[in-house]
Backbone atoms as SQL, in Angstrom:
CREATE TABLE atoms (id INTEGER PRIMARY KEY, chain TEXT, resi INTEGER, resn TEXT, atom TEXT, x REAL, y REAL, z REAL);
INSERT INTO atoms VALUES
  (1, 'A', 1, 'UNK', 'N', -10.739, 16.607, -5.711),
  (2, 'A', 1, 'UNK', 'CA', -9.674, 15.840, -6.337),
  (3, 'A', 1, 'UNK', 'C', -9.032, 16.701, -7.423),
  (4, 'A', 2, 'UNK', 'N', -7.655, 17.240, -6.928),
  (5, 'A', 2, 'UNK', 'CA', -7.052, 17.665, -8.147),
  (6, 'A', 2, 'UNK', 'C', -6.420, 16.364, -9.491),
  (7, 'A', 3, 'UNK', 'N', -6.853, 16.501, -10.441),
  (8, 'A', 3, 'UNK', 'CA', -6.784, 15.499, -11.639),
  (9, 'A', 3, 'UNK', 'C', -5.071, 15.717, -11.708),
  (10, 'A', 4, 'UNK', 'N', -4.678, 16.612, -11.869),
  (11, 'A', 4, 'UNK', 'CA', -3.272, 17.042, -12.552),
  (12, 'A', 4, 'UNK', 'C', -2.112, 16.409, -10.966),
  (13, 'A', 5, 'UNK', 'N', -2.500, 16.199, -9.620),
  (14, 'A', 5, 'UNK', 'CA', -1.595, 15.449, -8.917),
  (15, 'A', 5, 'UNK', 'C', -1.956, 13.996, -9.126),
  (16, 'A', 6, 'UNK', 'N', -3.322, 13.517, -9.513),
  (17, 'A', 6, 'UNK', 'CA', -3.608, 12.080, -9.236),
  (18, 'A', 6, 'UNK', 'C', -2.575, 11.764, -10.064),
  (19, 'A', 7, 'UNK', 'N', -2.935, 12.306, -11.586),
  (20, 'A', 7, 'UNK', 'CA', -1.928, 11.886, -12.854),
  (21, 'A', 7, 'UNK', 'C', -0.582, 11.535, -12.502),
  (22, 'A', 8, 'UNK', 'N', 0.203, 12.885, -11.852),
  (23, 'A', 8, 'UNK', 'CA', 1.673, 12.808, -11.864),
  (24, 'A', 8, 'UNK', 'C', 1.629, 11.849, -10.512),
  (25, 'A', 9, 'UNK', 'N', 0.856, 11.735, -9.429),
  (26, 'A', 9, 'UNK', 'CA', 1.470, 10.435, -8.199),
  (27, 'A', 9, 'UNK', 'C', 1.351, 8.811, -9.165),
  (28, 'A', 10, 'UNK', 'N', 0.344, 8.724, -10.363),
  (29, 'A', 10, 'UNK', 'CA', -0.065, 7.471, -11.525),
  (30, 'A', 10, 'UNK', 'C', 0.993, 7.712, -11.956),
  (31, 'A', 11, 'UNK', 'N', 2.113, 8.569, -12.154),
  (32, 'A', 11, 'UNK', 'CA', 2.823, 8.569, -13.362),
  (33, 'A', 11, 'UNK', 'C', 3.987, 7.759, -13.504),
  (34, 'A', 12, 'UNK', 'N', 4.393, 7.375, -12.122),
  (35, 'A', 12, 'UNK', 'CA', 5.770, 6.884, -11.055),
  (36, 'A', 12, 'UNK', 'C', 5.429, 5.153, -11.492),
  (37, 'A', 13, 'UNK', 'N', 6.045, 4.110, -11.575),
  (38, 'A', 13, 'UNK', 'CA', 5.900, 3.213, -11.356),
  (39, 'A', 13, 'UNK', 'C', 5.949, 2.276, -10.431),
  (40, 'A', 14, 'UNK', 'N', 7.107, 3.222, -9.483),
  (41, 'A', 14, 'UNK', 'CA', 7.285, 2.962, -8.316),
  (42, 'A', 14, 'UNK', 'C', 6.103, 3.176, -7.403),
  (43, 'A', 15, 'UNK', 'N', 5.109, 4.459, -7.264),
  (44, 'A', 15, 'UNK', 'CA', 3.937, 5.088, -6.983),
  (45, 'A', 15, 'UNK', 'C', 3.359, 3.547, -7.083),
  (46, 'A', 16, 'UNK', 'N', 2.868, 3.491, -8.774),
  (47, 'A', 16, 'UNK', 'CA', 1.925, 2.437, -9.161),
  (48, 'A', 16, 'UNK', 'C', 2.000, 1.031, -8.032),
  (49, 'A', 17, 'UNK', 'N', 3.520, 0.588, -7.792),
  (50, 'A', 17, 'UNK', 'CA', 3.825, -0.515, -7.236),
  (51, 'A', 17, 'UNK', 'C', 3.330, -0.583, -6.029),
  (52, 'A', 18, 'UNK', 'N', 3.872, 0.166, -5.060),
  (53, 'A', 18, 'UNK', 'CA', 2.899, 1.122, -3.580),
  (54, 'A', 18, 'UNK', 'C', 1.822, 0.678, -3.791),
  (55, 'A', 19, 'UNK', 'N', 0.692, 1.218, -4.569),
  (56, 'A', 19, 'UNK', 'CA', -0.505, 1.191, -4.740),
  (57, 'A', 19, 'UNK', 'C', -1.508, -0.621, -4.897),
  (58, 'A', 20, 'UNK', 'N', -0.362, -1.242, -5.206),
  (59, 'A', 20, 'UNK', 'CA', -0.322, -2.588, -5.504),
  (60, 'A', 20, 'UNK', 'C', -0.310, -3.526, -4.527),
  (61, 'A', 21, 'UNK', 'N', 0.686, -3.052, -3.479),
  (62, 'A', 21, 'UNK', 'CA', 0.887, -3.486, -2.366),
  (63, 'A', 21, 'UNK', 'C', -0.473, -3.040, -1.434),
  (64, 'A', 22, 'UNK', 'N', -0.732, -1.652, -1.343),
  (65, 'A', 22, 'UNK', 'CA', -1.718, -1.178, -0.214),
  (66, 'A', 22, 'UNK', 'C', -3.547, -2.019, -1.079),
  (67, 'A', 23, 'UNK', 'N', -3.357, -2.695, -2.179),
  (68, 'A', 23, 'UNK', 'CA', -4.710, -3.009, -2.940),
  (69, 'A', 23, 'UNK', 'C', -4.678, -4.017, -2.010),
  (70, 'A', 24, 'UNK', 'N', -3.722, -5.078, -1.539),
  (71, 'A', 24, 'UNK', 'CA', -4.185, -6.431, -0.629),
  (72, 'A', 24, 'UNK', 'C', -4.035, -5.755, 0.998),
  (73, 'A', 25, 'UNK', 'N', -3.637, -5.082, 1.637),
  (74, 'A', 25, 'UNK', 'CA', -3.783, -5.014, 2.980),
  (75, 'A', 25, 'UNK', 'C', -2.760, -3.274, 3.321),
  (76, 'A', 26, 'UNK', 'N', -3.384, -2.767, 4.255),
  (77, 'A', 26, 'UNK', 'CA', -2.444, -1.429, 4.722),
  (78, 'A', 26, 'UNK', 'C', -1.420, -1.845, 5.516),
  (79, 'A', 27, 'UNK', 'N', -0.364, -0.862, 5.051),
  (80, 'A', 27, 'UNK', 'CA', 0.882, -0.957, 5.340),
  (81, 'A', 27, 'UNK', 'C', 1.631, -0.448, 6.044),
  (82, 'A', 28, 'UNK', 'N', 2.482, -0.341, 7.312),
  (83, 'A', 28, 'UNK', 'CA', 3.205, 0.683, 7.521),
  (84, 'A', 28, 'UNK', 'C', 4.306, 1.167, 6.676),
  (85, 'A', 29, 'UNK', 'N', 4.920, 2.273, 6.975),
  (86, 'A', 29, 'UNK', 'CA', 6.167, 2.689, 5.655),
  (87, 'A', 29, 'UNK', 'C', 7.337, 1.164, 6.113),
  (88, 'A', 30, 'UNK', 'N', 7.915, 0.762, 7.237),
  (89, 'A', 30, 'UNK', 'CA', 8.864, -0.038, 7.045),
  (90, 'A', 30, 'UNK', 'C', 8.489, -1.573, 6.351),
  (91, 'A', 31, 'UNK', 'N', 6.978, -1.834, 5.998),
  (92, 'A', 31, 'UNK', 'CA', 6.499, -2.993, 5.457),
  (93, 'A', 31, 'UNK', 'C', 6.666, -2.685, 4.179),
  (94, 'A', 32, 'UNK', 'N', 6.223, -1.458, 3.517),
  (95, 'A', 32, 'UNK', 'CA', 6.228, -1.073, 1.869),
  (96, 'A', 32, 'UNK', 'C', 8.263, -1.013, 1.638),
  (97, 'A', 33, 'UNK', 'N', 9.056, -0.298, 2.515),
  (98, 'A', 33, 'UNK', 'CA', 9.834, -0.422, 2.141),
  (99, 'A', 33, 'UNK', 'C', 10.434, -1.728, 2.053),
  (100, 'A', 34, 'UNK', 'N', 10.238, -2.632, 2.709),
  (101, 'A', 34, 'UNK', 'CA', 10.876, -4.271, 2.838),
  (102, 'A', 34, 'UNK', 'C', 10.704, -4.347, 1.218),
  (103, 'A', 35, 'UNK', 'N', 9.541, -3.712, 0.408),
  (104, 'A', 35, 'UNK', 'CA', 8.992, -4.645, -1.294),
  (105, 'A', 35, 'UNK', 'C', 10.199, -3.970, -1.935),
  (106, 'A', 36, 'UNK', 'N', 11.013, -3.327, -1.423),
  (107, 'A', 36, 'UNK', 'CA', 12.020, -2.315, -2.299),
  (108, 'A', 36, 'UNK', 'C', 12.898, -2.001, -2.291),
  (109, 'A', 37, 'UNK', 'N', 13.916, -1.790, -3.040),
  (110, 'A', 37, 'UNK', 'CA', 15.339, -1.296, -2.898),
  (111, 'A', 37, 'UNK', 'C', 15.369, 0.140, -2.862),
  (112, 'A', 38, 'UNK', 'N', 14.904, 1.032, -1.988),
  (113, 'A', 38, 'UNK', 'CA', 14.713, 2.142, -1.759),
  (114, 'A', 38, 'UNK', 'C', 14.899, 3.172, -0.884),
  (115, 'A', 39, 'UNK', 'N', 15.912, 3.893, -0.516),
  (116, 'A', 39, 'UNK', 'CA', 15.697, 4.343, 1.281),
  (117, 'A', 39, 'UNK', 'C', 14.493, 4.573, 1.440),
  (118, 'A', 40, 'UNK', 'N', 14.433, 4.972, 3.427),
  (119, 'A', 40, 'UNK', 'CA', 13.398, 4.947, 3.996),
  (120, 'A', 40, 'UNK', 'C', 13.060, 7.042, 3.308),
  (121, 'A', 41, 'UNK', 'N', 13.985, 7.280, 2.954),
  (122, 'A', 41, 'UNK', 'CA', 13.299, 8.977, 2.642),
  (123, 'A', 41, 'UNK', 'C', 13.112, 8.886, 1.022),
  (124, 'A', 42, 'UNK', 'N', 12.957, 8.247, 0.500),
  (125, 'A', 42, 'UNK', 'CA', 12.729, 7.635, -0.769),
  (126, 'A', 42, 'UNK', 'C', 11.162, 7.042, -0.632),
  (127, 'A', 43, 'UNK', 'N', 11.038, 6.364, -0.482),
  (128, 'A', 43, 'UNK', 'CA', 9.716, 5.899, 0.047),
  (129, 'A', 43, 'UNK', 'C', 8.758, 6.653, 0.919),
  (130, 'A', 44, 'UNK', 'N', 9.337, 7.659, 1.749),
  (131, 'A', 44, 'UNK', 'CA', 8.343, 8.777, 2.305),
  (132, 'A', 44, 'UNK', 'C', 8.084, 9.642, 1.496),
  (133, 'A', 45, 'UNK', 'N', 9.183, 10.125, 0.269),
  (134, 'A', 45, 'UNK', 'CA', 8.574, 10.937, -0.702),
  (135, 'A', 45, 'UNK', 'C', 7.770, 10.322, -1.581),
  (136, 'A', 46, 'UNK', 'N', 7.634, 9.343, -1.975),
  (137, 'A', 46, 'UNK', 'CA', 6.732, 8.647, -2.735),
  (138, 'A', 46, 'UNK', 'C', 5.332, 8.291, -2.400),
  (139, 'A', 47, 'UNK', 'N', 5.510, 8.006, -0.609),
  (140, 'A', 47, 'UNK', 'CA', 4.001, 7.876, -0.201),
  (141, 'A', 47, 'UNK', 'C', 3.587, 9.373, 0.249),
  (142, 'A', 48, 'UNK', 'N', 4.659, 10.969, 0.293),
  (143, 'A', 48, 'UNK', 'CA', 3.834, 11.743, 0.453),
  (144, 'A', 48, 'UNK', 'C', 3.319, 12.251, -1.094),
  (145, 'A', 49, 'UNK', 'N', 3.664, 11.690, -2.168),
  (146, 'A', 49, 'UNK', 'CA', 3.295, 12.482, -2.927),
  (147, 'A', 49, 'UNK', 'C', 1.495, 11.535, -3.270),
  (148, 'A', 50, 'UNK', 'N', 1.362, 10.423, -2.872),
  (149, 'A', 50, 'UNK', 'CA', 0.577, 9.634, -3.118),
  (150, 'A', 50, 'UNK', 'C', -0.524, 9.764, -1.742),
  (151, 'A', 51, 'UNK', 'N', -0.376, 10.555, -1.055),
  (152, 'A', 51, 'UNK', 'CA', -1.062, 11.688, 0.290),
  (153, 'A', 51, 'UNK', 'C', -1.593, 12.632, -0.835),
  (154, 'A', 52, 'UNK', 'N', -0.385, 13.394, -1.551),
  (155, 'A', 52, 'UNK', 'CA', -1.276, 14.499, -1.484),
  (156, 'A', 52, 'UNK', 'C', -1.962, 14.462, -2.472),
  (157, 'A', 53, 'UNK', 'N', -2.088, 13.438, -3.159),
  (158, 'A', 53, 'UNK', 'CA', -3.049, 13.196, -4.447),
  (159, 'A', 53, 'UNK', 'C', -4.304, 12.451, -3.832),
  (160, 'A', 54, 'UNK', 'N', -4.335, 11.720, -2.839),
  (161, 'A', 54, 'UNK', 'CA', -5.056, 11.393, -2.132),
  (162, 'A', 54, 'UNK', 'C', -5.981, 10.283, -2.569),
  (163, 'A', 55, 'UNK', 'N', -4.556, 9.244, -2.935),
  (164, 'A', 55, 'UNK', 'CA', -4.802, 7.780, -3.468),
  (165, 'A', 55, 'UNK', 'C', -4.209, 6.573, -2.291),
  (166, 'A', 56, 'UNK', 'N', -3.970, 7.622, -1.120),
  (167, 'A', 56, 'UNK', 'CA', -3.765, 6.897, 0.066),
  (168, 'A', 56, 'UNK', 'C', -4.088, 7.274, 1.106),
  (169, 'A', 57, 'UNK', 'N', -4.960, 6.503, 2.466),
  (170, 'A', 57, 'UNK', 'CA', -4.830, 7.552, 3.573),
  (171, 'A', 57, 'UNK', 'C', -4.183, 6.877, 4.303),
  (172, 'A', 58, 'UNK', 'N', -3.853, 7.819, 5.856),
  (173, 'A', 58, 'UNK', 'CA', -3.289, 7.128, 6.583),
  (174, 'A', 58, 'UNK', 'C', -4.214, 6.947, 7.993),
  (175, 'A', 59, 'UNK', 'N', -3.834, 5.756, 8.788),
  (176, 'A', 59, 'UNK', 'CA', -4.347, 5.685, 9.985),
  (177, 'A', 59, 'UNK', 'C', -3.134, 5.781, 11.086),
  (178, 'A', 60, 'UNK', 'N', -3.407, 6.178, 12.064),
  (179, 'A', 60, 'UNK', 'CA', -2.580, 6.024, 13.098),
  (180, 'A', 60, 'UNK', 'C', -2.811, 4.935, 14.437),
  (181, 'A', 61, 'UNK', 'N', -2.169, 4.204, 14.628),
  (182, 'A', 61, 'UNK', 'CA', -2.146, 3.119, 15.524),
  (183, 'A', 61, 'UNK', 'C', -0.692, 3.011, 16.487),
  (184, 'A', 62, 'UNK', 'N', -0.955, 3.172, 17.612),
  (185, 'A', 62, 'UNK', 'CA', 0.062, 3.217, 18.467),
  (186, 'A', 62, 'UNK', 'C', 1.083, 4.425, 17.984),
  (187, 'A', 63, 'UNK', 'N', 2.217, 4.056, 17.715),
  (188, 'A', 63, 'UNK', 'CA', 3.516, 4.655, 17.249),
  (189, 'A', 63, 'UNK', 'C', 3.714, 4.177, 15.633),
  (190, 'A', 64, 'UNK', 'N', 2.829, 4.089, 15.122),
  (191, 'A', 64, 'UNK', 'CA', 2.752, 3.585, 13.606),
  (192, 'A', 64, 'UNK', 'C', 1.956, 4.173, 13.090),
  (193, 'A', 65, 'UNK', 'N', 1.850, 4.524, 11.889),
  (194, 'A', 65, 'UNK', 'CA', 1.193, 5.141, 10.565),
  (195, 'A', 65, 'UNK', 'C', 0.683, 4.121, 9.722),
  (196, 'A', 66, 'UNK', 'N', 0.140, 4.043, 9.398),
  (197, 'A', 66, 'UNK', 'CA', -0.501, 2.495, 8.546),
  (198, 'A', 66, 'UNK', 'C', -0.918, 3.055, 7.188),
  (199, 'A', 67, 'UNK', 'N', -0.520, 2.654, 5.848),
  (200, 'A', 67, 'UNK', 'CA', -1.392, 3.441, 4.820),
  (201, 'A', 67, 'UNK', 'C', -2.013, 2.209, 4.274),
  (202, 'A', 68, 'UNK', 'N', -3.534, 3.454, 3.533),
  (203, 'A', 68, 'UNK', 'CA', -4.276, 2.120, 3.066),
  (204, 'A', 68, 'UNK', 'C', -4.453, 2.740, 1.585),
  (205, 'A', 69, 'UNK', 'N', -5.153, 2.332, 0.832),
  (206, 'A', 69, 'UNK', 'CA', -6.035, 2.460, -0.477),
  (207, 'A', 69, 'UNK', 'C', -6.934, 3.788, -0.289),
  (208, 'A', 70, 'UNK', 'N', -6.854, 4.324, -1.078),
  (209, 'A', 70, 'UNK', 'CA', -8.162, 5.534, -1.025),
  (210, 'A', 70, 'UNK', 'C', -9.010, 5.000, -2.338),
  (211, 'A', 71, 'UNK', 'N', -10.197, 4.364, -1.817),
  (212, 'A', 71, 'UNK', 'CA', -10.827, 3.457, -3.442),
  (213, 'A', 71, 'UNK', 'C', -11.829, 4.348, -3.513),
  (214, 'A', 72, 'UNK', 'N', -12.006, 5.685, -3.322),
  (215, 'A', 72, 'UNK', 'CA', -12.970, 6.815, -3.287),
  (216, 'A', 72, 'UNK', 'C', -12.296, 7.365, -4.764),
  (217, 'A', 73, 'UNK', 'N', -11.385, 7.964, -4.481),
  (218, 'A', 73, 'UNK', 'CA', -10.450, 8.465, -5.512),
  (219, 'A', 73, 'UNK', 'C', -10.678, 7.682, -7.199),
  (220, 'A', 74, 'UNK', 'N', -10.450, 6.259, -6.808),
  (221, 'A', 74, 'UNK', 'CA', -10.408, 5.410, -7.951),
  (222, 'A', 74, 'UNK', 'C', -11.713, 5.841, -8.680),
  (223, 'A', 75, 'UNK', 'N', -12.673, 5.533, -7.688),
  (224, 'A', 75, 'UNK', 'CA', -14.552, 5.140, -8.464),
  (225, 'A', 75, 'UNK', 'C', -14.438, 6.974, -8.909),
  (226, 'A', 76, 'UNK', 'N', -14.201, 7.611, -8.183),
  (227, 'A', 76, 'UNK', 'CA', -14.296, 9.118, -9.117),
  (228, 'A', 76, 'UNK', 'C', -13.605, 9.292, -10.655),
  (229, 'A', 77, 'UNK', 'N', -12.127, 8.710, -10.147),
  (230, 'A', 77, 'UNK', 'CA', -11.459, 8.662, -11.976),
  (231, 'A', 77, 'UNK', 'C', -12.513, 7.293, -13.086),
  (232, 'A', 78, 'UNK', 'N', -13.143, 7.023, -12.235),
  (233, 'A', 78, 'UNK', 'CA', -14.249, 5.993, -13.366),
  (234, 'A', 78, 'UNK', 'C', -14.741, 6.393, -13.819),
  (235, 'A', 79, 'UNK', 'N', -16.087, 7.376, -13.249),
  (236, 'A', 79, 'UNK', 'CA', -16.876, 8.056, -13.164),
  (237, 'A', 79, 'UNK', 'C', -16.495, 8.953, -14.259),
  (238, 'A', 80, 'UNK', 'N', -15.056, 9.479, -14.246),
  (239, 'A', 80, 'UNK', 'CA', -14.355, 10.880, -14.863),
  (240, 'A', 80, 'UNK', 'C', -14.298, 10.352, -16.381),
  (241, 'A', 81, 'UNK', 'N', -13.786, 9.395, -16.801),
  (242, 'A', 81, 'UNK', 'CA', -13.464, 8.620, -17.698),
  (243, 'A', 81, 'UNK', 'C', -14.544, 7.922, -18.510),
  (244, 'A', 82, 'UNK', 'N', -15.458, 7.253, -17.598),
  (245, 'A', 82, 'UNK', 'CA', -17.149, 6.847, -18.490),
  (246, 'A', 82, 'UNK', 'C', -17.794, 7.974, -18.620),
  (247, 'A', 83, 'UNK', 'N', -17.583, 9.162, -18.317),
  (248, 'A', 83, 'UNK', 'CA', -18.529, 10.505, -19.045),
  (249, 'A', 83, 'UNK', 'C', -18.159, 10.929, -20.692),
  (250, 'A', 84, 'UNK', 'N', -16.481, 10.356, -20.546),
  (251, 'A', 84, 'UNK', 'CA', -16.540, 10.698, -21.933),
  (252, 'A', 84, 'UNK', 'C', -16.540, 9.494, -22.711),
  (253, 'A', 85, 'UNK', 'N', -17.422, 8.427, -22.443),
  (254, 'A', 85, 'UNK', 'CA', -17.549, 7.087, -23.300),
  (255, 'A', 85, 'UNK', 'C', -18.703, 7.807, -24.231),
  (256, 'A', 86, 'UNK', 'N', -18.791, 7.704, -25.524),
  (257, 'A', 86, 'UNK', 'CA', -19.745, 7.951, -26.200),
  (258, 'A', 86, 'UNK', 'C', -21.262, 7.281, -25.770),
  (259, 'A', 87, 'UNK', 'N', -22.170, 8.183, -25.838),
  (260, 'A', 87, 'UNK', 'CA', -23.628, 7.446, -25.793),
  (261, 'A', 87, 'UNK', 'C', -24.104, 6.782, -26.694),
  (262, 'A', 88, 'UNK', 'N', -24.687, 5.581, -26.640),
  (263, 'A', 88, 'UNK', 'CA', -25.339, 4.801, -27.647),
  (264, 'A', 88, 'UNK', 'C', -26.853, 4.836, -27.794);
């Protein structure tokens, strides 16, 4: 996990929103775009940058791409973050 892409794909709000959507069920790109006023190459740059940080994966089904949650990613930035909680 590079820290310095998770940050900048977290940094987007738009990103964040994506991420919001794929937390209740995976999506194809024309379902995430329906949540948005966004073109469809607007929204592919947003879910590739959220690929390559690798806070999403994808599945393939038929002629569709489906993205889901990468909750691997998450429990690591926990992990990253309670190391520097002070010890008691």
């Amino acid at each position: 996990m590079k820290l310095e892409e998770v940050f900048k794909a977290l940094s987007d709000k738009k990103r964040r929103d994506i991420l919001e959507l794929l937390k209740k069920d995976s999506m194809n790109a024309g379902e995430i775009s329906s949540h948005f006023n966004m073109s469809s190459a607007t929204i592919s740059y947003h879910l590739s940058i959220l690929k390559k940080a690798d806070l999403i994966k994808e599945k393939k089904y038929k002629n569709f791409i489906f993205y889901e949650l990468n909750a691997s990613v998450f429990e690591e930035l926990i992990l990253i973050f309670m190391s520097f909680k002070e010890q008691v």
